[in-house]
RODO-2510 file (C-alpha; in nm, 4 decimals, decimal comma):
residues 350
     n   res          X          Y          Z
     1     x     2,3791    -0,4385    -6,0968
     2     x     2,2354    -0,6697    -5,8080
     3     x     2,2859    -1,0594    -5,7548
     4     x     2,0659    -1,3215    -5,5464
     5     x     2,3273    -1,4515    -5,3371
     6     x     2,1479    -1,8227    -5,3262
     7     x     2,3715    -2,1006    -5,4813
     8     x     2,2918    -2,2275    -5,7717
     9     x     2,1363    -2,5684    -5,7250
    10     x     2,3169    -2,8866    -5,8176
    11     x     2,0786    -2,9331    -6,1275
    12     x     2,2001    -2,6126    -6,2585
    13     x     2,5747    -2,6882    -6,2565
    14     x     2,5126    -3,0452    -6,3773
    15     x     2,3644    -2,8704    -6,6953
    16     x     2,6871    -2,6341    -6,7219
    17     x     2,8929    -3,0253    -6,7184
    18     x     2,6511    -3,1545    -6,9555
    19     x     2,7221    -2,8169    -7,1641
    20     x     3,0691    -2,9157    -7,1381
    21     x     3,0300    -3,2435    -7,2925
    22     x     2,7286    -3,2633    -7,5284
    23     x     2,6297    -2,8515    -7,6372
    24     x     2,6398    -2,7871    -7,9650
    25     x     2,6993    -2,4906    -8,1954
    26     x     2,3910    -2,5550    -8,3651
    27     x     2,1024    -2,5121    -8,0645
    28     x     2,0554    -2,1856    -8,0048
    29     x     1,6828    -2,1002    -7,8903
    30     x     1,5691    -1,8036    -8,0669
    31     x     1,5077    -1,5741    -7,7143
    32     x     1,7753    -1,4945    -7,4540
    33     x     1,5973    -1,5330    -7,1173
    34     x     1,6598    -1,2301    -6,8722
    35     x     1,9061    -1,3243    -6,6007
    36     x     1,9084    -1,1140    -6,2257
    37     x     2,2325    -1,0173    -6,3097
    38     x     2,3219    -0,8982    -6,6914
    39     x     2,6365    -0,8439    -6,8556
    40     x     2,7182    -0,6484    -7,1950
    41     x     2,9626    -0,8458    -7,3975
    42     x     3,1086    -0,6589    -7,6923
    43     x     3,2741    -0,8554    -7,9635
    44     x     3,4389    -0,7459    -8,2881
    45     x     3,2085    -0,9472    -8,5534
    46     x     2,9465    -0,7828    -8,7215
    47     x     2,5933    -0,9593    -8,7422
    48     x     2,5120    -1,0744    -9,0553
    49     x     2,8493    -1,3268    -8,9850
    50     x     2,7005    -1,6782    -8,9591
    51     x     2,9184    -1,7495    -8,6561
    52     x     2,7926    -1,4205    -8,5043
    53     x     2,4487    -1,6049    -8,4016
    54     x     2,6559    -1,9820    -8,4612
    55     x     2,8948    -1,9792    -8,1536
    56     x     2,9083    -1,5389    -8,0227
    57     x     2,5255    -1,5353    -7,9549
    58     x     2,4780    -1,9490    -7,8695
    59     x     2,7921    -1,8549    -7,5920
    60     x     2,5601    -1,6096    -7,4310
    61     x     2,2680    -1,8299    -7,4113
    62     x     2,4736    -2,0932    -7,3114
    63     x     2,5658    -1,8687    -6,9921
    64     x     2,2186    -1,8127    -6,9537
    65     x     2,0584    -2,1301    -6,9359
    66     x     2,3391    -2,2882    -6,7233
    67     x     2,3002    -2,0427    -6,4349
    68     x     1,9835    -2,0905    -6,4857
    69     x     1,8703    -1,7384    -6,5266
    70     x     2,1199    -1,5977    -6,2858
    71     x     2,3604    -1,4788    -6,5105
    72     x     2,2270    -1,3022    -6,8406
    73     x     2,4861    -1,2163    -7,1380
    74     x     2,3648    -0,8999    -7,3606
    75     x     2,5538    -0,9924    -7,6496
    76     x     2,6811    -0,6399    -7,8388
    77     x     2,7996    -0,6550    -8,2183
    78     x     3,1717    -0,4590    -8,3212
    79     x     3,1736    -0,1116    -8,2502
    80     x     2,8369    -0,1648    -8,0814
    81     x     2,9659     0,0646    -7,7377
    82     x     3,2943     0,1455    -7,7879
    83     x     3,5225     0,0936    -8,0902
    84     x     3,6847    -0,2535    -8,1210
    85     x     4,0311    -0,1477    -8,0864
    86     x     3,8780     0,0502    -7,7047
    87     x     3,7308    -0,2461    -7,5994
    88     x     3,9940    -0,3480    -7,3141
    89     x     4,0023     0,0308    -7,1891
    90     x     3,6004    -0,0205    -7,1984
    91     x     3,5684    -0,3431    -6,9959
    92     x     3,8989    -0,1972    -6,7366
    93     x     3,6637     0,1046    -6,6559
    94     x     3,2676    -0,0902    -6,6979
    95     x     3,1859     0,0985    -6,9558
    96     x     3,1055    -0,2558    -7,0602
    97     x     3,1265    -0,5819    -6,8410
    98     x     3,2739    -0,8049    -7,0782
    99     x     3,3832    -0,9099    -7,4212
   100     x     3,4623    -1,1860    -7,6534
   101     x     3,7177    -1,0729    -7,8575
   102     x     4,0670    -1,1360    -8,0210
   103     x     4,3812    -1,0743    -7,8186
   104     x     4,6143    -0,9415    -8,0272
   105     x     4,4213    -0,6168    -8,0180
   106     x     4,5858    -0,5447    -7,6303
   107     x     4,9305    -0,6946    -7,7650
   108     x     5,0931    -0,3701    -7,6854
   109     x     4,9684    -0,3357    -7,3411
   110     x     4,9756    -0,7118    -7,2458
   111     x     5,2093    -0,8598    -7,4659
   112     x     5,1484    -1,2498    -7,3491
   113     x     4,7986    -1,1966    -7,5186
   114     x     4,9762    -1,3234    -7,8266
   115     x     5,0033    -1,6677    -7,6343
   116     x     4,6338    -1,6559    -7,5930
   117     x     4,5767    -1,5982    -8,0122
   118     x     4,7841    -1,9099    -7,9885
   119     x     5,1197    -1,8973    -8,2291
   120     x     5,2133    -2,0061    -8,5905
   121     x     5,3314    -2,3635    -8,6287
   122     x     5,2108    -2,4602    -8,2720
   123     x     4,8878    -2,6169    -8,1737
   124     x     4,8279    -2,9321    -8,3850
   125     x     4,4674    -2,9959    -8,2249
   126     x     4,1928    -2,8387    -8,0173
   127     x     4,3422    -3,1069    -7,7070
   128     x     4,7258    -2,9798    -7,7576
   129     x     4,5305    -2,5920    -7,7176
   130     x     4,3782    -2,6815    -7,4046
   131     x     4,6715    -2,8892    -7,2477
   132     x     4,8548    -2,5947    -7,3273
   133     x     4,6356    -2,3805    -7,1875
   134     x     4,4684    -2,5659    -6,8717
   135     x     4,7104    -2,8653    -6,8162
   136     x     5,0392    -2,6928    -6,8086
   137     x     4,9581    -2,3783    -6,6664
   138     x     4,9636    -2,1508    -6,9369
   139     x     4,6217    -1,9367    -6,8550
   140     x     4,7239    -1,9253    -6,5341
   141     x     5,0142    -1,7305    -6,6151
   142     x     4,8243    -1,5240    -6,8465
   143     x     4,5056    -1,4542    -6,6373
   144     x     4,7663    -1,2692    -6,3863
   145     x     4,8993    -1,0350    -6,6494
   146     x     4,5312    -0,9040    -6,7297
   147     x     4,4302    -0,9061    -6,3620
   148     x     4,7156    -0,6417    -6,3635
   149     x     4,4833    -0,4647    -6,5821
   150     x     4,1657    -0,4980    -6,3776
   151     x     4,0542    -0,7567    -6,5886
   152     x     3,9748    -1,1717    -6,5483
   153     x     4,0890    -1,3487    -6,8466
   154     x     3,8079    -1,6462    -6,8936
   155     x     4,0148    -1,8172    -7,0976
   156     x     4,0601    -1,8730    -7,4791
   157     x     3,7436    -2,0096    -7,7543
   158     x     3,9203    -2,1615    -8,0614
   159     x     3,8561    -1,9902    -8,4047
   160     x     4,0237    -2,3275    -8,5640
   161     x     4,2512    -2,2617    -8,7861
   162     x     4,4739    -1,9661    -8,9324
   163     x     4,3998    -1,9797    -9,3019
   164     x     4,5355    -1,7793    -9,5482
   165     x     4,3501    -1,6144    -9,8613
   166     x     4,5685    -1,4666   -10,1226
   167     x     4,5809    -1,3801   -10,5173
   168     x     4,9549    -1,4666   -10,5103
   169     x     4,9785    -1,8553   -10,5209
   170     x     5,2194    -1,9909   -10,2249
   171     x     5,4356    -2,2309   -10,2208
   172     x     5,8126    -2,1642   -10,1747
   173     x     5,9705    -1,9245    -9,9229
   174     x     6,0532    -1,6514   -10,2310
   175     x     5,6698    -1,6578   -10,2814
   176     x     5,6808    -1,4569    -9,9638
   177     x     5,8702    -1,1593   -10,0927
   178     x     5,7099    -0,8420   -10,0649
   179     x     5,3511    -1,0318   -10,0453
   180     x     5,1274    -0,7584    -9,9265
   181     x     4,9130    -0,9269    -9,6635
   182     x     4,6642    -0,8340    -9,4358
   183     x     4,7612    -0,9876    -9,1218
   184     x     4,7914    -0,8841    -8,7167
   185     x     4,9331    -1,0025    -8,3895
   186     x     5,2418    -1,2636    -8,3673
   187     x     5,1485    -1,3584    -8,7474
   188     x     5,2630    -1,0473    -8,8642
   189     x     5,5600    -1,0865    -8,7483
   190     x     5,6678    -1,4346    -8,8243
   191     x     5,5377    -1,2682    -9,2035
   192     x     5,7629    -1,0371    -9,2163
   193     x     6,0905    -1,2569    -9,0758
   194     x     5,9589    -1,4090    -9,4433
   195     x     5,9964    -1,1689    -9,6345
   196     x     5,6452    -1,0725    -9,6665
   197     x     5,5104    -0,6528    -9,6160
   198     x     5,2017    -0,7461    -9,3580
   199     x     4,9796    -0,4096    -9,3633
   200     x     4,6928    -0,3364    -9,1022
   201     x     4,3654    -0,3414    -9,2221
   202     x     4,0396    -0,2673    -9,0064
   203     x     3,8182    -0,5743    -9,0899
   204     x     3,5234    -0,3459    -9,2765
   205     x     3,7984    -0,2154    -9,5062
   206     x     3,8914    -0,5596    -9,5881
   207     x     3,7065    -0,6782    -9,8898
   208     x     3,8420    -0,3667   -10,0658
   209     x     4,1945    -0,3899   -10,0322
   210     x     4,1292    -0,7249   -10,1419
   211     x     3,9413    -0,6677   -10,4499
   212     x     4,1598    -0,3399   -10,5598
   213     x     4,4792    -0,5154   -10,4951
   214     x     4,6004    -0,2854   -10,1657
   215     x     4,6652    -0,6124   -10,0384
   216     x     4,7179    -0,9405   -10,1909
   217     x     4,6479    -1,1552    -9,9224
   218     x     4,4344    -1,1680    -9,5492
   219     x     4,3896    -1,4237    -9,2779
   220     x     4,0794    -1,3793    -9,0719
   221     x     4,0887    -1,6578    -8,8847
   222     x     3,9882    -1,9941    -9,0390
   223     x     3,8529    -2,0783    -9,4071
   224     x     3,5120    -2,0511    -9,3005
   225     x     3,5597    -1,7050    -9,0964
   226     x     3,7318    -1,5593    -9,3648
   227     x     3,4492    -1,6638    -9,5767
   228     x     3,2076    -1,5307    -9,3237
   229     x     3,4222    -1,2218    -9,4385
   230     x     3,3333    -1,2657    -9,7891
   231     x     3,7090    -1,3133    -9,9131
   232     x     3,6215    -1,6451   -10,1414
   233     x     3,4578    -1,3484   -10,3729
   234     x     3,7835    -1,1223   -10,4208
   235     x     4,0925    -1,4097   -10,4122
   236     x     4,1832    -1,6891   -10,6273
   237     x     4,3560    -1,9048   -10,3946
   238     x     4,3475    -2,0352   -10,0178
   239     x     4,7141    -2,1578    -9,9305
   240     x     4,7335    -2,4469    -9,7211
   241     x     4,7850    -2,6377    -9,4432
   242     x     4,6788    -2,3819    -9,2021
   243     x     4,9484    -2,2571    -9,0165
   244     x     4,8408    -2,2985    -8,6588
   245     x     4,4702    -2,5317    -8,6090
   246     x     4,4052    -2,3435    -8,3203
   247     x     4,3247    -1,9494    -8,3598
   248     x     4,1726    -1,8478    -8,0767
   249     x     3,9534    -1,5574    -7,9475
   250     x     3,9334    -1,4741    -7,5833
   251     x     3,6379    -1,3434    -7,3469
   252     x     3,6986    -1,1284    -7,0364
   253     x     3,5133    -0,9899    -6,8261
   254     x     3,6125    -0,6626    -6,5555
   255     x     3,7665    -0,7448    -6,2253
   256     x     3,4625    -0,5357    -6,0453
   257     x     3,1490    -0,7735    -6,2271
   258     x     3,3626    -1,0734    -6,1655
   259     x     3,4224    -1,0197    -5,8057
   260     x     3,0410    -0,9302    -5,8052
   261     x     2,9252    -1,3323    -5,8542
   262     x     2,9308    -1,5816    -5,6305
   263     x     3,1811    -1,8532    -5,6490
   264     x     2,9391    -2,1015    -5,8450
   265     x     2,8495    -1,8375    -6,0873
   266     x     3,2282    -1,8269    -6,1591
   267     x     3,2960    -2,2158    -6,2418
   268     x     2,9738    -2,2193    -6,3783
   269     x     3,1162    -1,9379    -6,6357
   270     x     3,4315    -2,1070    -6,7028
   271     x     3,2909    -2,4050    -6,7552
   272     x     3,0940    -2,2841    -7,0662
   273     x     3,3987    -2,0540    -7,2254
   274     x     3,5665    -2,3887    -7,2324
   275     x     3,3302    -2,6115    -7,3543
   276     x     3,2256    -2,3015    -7,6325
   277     x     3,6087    -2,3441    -7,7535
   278     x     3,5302    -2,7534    -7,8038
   279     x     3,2390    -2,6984    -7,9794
   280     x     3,3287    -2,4154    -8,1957
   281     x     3,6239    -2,5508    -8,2962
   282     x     3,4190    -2,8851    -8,4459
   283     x     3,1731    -2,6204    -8,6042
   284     x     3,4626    -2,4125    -8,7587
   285     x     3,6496    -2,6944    -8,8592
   286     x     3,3307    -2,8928    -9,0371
   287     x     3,2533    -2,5530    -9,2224
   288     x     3,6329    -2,5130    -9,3178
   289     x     3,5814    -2,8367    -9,5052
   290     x     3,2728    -2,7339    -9,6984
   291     x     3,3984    -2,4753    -9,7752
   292     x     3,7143    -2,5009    -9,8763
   293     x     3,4898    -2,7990   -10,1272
   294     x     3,2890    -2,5139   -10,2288
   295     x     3,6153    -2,3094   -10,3244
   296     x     3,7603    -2,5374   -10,5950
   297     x     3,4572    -2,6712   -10,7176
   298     x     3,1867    -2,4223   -10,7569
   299     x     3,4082    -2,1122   -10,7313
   300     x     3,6726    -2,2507   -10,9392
   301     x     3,8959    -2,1280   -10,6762
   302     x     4,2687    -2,3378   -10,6141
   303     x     4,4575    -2,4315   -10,2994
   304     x     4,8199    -2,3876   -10,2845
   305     x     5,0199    -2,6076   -10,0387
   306     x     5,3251    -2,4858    -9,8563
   307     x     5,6546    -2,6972    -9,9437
   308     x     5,7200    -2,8817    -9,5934
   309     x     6,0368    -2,6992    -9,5865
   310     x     5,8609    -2,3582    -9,5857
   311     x     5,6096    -2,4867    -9,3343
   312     x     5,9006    -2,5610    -9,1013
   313     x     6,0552    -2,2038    -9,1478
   314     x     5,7423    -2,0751    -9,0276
   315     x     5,7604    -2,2855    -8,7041
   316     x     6,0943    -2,1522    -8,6299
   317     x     6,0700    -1,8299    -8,7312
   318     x     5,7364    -1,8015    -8,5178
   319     x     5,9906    -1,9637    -8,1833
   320     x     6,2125    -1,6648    -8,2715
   321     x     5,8768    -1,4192    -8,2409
   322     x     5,8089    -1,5804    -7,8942
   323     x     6,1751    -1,5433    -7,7660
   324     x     6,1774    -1,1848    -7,8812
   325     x     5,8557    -1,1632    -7,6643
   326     x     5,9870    -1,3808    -7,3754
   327     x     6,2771    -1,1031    -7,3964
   328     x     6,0407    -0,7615    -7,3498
   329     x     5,7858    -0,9338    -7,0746
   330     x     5,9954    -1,1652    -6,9106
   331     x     5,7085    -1,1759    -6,6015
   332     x     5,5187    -1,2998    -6,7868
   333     x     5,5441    -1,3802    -7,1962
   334     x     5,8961    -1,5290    -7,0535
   335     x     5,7195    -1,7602    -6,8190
   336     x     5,4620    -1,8449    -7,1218
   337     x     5,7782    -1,9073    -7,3955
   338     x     5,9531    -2,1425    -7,1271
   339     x     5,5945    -2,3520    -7,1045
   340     x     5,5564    -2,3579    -7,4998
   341     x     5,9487    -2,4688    -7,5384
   342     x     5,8564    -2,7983    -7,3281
   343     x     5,4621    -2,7744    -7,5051
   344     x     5,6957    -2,7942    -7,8361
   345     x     5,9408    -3,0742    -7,7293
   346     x     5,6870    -3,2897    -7,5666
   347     x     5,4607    -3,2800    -7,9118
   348     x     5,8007    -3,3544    -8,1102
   349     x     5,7818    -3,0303    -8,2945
   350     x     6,1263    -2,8820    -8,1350
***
């Protein structure tokens, strides 16, 4: 793998700003041009996902036409190299370069990768994410705990919301007990301080358990992703309000590609994850809508709202998650909890 060492011109990183500012979802060209330097990125969508091409495969053309043909993504579907759940090992050793991917896969080996997912009864917008995140020094923390694994963290791309899809209506905090969900990461957890028996499901086997009643209930990220997921065919109802409007996904890239590119390569890079996570979230959050439209009205689906009581039990119980966290990685998922305390009483949510 071989890089011109000339700077990118001043053109080139205005376009990368503009990116920032104006991209959309929506403007894909149909080609990805071939860069001088190339990176695999695995993710864990299949094709055939409309936000596969929507935001995965737009991101890496994105990269592309901002370095202006320096720095070429490969985008790779689930499974494509390695198995999803091998993906970290894959990018720590470049068996891949990179991936864009959800964090609560690595939970057990860096446990403030739950941060990153982003935490129920949190983030109230895709600006409160990022402040998090950027402003008060959040990524920062968390970019040292996966440099521990030979690995730069480029920072979170928002999912939108965490949406649930069940055939048990809920609405009261016994509507919990025993509920059989599909469900991963910090949400799990905050599930089962519920009352609720969260399984784990590999995404394929999904629809299945759904339909044949192994679970009643799955979050796969927002309305729209889940739908992307077919889930609007095997449930009855989608329980509202989301319980965090900021899911997020994560790309990273190994510490030996990244030290590889030049300096304006880097911002240049960063740049684009964040303005990806802008853009995506508008595109997620517009489909969510339709969608959700499309549920009650053609499907004859319903939506359940949460009593405000029970939405407020799952903000604290989801606090108690992070402190139990803060607790077990105090280097890091401690430093983390003490940002999202002050996140949470600054916002007026503590």
């Amino acid at each position: 793998m071989t890089l011109n060492k000339q700077s990118l011109s001043r053109r080139n990183l205005l376009t990368a700003g503009a990116a920032a500012g104006v991209g959309s979802v929506l403007a894909a060209p149909a080609a990805i041009a071939q860069g001088k330097t190339t990176w695999r990125m695995q993710t864990h969508w299949p094709t055939g996902n409309w936000y596969y091409e929507d935001v995965f495969v737009n991101f890496a053309n994105r990269v592309t036409e901002a370095t202006g043909g320096e720095l070429t993504i490969e985008p790779v579907q689930n499974d494509g190299i390695v198995p999803t759940g091998e993906v970290l090992n894959a990018v720590r050793r470049g068996l891949l370069e990179s991936a864009f991917i959800y964090p609560s896969y690595w939970m057990g080996r860096i446990p403030v990768a739950g941060h990153l997912n982003g935490n129920i009864g949190t983030f109230g917008s895709h600006e409160e994410m990022h402040m998090f995140m950027y402003e008060m020094g959040a990524l920062d923390i968390i970019r040292e705990a996966y440099a521990e694994q030979g690995v730069y963290q480029a920072g979170p791309v928002s999912y939108a919301g965490l949406a649930l899809y069940s055939n048990r209506p809920l609405v009261t905090k016994e509507d919990f007990a025993g509920w059989r969900v599909r469900s991963t990461g910090t949400a799990a957890m905050v599930f089962e301080k519920m009352g609720a028996s969260p399984v784990s499901i590999p995404g394929g086997e999904l629809y299945q358990a759904l339909q044949t009643g192994v679970v009643e209930g799955a979050h796969w990220g927002s309305i729209s992703t889940g739908w992307g997921m077919n889930f609007q065919e095997v449930t009855k109802y989608i329980v509202q309000p989301d319980l965090v409007s900021q899911l997020n996904g994560e790309v990273m890239v190994g510490m030996e590609p990244w030290n590889a590119i030049g300096d304006d390569l880097k911002a240049t890079f960063n740049e684009v994850v964040r303005a990806t996570s802008a853009d995506a979230s508008a595109h997620f959050l517009h489909q969510d809508l339709v969608r959700k439209d499309e549920f009650v009205n053609e499907l004859g689906g319903e939506i359940t709202n949460l009593d405000p009581a029970v939405v407020e039990e799952l903000r604290v119980k989801s606090m108690e998650v992070v402190d139990e966290f803060a607790e077990r990685d105090p280097d890091y998922s401690g430093r983390v909890a003490e940002l999202l305390h002050e996140f949470m009483r600054l916002t007026g949510k503590a």
